[in-house]
C-alpha positions as CSV (number, residue, x, y, z in Angstrom):
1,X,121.2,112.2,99.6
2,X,119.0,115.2,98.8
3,X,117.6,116.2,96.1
4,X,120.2,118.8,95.3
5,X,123.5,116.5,95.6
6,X,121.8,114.0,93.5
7,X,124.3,113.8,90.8
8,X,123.1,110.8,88.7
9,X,121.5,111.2,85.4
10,X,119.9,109.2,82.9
11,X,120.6,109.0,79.7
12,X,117.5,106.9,78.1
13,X,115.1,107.7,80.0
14,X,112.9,110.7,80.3
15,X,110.5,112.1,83.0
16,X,106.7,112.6,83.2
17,X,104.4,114.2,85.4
18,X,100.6,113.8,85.2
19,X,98.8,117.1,86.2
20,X,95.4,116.4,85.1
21,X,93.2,115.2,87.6
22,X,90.0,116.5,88.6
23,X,91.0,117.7,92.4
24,X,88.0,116.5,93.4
25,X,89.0,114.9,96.7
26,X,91.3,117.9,97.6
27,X,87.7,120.5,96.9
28,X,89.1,121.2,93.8
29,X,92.3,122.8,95.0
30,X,94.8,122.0,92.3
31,X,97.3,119.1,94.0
32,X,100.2,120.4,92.0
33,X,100.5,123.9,93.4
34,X,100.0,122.8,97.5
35,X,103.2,124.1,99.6
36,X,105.8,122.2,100.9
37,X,107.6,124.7,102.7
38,X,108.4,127.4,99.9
39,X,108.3,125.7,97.1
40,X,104.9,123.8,95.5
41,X,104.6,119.9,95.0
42,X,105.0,120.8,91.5
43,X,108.3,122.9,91.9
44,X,110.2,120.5,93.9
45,X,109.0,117.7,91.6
46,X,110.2,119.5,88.4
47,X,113.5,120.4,90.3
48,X,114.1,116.9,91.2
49,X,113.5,115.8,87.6
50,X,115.3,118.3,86.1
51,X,118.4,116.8,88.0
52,X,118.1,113.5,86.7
53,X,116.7,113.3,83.7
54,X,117.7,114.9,80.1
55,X,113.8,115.9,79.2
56,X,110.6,116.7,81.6
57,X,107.1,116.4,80.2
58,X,104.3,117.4,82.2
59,X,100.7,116.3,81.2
60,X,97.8,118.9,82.1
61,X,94.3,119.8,80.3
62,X,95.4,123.0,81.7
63,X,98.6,123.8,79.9
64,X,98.6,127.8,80.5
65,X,99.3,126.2,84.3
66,X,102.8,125.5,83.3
67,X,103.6,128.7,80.9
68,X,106.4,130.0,83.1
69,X,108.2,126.5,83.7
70,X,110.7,125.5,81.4
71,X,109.2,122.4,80.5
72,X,107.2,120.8,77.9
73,X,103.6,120.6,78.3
74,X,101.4,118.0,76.5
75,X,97.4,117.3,76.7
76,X,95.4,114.9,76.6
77,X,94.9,113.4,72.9
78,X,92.1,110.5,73.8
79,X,90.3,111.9,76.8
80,X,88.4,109.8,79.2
81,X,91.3,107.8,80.0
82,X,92.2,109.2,82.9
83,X,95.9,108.3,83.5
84,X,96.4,105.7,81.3
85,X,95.4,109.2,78.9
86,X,97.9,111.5,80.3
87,X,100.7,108.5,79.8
88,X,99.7,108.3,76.2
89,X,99.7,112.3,75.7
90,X,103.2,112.5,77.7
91,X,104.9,109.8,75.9
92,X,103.9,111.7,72.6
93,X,106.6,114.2,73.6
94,X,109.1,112.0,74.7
95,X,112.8,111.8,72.2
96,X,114.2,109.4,74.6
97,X,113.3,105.3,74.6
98,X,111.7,105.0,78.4
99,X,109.9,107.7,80.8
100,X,109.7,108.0,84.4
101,X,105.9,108.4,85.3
102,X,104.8,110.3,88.7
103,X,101.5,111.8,89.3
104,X,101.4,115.7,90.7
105,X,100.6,114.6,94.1
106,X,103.8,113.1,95.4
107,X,105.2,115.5,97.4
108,X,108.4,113.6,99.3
109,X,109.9,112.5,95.9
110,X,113.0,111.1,96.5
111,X,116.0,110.2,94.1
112,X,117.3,107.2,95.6
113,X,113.7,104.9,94.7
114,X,114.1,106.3,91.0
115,X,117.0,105.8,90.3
116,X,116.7,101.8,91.9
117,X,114.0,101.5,89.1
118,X,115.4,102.8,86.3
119,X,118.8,100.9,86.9
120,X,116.3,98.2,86.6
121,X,115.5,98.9,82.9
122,X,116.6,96.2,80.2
123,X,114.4,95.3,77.9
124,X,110.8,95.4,79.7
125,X,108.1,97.4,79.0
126,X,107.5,98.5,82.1
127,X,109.1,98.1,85.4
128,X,106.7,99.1,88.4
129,X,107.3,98.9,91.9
130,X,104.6,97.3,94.6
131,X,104.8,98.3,97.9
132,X,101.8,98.0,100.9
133,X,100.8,95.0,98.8
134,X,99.7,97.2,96.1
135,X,101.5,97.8,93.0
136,X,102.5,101.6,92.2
137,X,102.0,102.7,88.6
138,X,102.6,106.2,88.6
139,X,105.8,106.1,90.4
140,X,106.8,103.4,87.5
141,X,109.2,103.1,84.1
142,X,107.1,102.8,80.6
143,X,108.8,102.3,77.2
144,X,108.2,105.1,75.1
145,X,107.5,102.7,72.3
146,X,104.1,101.5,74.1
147,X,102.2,104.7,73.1
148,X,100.5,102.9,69.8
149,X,99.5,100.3,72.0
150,X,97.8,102.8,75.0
151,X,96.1,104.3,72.2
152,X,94.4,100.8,71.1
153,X,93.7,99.9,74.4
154,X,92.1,102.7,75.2
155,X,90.4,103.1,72.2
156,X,88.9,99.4,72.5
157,X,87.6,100.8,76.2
158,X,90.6,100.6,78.8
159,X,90.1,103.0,81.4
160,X,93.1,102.3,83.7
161,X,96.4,101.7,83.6
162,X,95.7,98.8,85.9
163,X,93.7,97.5,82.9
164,X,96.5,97.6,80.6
165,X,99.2,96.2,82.4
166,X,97.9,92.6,81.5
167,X,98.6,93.2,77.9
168,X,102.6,94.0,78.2
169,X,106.0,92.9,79.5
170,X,105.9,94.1,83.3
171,X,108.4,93.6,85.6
172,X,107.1,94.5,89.0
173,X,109.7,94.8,91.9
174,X,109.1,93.4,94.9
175,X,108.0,95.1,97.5
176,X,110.7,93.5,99.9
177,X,113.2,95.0,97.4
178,X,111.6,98.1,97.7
179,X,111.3,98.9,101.4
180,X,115.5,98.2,100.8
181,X,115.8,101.2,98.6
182,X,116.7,104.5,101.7
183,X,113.4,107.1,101.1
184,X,111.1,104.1,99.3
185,X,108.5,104.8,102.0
186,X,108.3,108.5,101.9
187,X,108.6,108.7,98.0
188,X,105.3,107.0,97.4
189,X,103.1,108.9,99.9
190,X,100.8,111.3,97.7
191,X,97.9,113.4,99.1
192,X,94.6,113.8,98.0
193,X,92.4,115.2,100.8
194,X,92.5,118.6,102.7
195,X,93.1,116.1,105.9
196,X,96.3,114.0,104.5
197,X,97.5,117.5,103.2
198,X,97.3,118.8,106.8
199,X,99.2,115.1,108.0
200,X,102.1,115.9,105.8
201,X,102.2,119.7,106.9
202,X,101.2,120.6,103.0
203,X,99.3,124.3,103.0
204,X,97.5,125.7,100.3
């Protein structure tokens, strides 16, 4: 399936991309706007989200970035959070009860993998996938209704998401369930130096 016969559509849960990182790894090149072929990371992810989900949110400390998309564009509220930050700002936006969550950086996004996870979604407050023995929160489901708590935890001194997972309802799918799902593997590759940029065939 590709991303432009995808024809399913949620209709709870909404879509979130954080675009605030620092770029450092990447010499400050903004991840986001790298080329796949003619179209950025950021193009082909808001395309892709656009097709399956009602609302699109992206989070960016640079919101003039993202003037000529139609999307919504939040920023950062509690700063220093890193992620677990932009998750909070995003989810500020969000009129629907659960958000997909990707970072900017994922430039193989494919439906099949988010659609497995969000046909997951019951009553949890997160459902996140683990894969390479690792578990994968910014390719993940949040409730929307989490936000108050984000904003305790960080403001009691979580700096991660990984942090916060402890203190909710997480269902994390296997990995073995995972590697079943057709494009799993090349969803969840993301890029974040000038040399895995080059692996994937990525240009400036």
């Amino acid at each position: 399936m590709s991303d432009g016969e995808c024809r399913w559509r949620s209709d709870r849960v909404a879509g979130i991309v954080l675009a605030g990182g620092k770029n450092s790894r990447m010499g400050g090149r903004d991840k986001a706007f790298l080329h796949v072929g003619s179209q950025t990371i950021f193009e082909r992810t808001l395309a892709l989200f656009r097709s399956l989900f009602p609302q699109v949110v992206v989070v960016s400390n640079s919101p003039w970035k993202y003037r000529n998309y139609p999307v919504q564009v939040a920023s950062d509220e509690i700063p220093g959070g890193g992620p677990l930050s932009g998750l909070h700002a995003g989810l500020g936006l969000v009129r629907y009860p659960y958000a997909f969550v990707v970072a900017c950086d994922m430039p193989h996004l494919r439906p099949e993998p988010i659609q497995y996870l969000v046909g997951r979604v019951l009553t949890q407050d997160a459902v996140i996938p683990v894969l390479d023995n690792d578990v994968e929160p910014l390719h993940a489901v949040y409730a929307t209704h989490l936000r108050p708590r984000i904003a305790a935890a960080l403001h009691g001194g979580v700096r991660a998401i990984r942090e916060f997972l402890p203190l909710i309802r997480v269902e994390f799918v296997p990995e073995i369930e995972m590697r079943a799902v057709a494009g799993a593997e090349e969803s969840f590759r993301n890029v974040n130096t000038p040399e895995e940029a080059a692996q994937f065939d990525i240009q400036p």
